[in-house]
N, C-alpha and C positions, 0 to 999 in steps of 0.2 A: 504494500500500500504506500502512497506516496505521500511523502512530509508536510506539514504547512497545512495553513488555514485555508477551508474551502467553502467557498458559499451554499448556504446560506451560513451566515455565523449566529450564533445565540445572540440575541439582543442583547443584553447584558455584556459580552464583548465588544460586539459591535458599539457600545456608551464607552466602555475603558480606551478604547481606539482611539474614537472620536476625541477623548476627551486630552490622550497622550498629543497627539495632533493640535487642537485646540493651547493645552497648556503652551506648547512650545513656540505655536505663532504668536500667542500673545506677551512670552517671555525672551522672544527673541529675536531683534531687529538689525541685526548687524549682516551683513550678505557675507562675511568670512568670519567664520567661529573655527571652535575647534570640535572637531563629535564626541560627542556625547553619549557612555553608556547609561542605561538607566537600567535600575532592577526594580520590582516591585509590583506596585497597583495605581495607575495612573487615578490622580485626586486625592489620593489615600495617603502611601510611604510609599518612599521610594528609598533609594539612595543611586548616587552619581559617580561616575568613573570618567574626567576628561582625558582622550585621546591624544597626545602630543607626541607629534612624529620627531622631537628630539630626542623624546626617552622610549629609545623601540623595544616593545615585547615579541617576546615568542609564543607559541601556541601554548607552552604548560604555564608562562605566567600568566597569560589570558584566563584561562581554565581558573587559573587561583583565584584569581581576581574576579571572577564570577559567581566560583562558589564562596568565594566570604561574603560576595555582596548579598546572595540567597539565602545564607545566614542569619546576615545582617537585620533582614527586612522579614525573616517568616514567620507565619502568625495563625493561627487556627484563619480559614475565610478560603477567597481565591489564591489559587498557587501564583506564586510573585511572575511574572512576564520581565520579558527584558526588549527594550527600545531603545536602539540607538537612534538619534537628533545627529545631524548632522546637513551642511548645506550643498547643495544642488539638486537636482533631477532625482524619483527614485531610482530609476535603471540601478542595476547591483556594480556596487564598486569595492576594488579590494578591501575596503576597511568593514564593509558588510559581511564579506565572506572571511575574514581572520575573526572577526567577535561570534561569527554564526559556529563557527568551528569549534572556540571555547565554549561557544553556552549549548550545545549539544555534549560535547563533554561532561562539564561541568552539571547539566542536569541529566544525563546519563549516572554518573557517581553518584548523583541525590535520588534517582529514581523518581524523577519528576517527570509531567508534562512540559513538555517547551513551547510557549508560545514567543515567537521575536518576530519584531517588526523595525520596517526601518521608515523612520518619521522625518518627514521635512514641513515646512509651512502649509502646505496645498495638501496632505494625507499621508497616506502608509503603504507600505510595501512587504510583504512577506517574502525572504530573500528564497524561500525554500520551493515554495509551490505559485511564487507569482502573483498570488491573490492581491488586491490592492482597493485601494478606495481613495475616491480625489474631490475635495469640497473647490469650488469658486473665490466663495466667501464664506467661509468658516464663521459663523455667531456664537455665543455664549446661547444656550436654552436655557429658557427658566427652569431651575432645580440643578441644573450642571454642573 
């Protein structure tokens, strides 16, 4: 069977998606950042891992640095998701496929679900199966 999110999604993800999406364009206005791992429940906890291409990891310290952040964030509820933020286009770029790499690991050792998505201002990408979702104009809904 093949990886990643496939339509139709639970409504209930489909809102965490949205909402990862939503935080980020309205958190983030600079057109060069650095990416951004995120672990957790978008609206909820999170915690954050910036990506800087001065201090280069390899696949096991990815992996590390994955599973503490899953740690970090776990809590009886939904199993923490992980987002990387990052700017340009979804199309998958290598910084998608080196974090996609540790967090299949990393929640392979946890015996987790893995949901990841890859988030820019305009929506999400699922780097595994494709799947994706793209707003215009992203609002805030009431209750959001």
């Amino acid at each position: 069977m093949a990886e990643g999110l496939r339509a139709p999604l639970a409504p209930a993800l489909h809102r965490l998606l949205r909402r990862a999406v939503l935080d980020h364009a309205t958190a983030e206005h600079r057109r060069r950042f650095l990416p951004l791992v995120h672990v957790g429940v978008p609206g909820e906890r999170e915690t954050v891992f910036a990506v800087r291409l001065d201090e280069p990891t390899d696949h096991a310290l990815r992996t590390d640095i994955v599973s503490a952040m899953v740690r970090r964030v776990r809590r009886p509820g939904p199993t923490a998701m992980v987002w990387l933020t990052r700017p340009g286009a979804l199309e998958p770029q290598d910084v998608d496929l080196a974090w996609l790499a540790a967090a299949r690991s990393a929640y392979g050792e946890l015996a987790l679900p893995l949901v990841m998505v890859v988030v820019n201002r305009h929506g999400w990408r699922d780097p595994r199966s494709g799947a994706e979702c793209r707003w215009q104009r992203l609002r805030p809904r009431g209750g959001s």
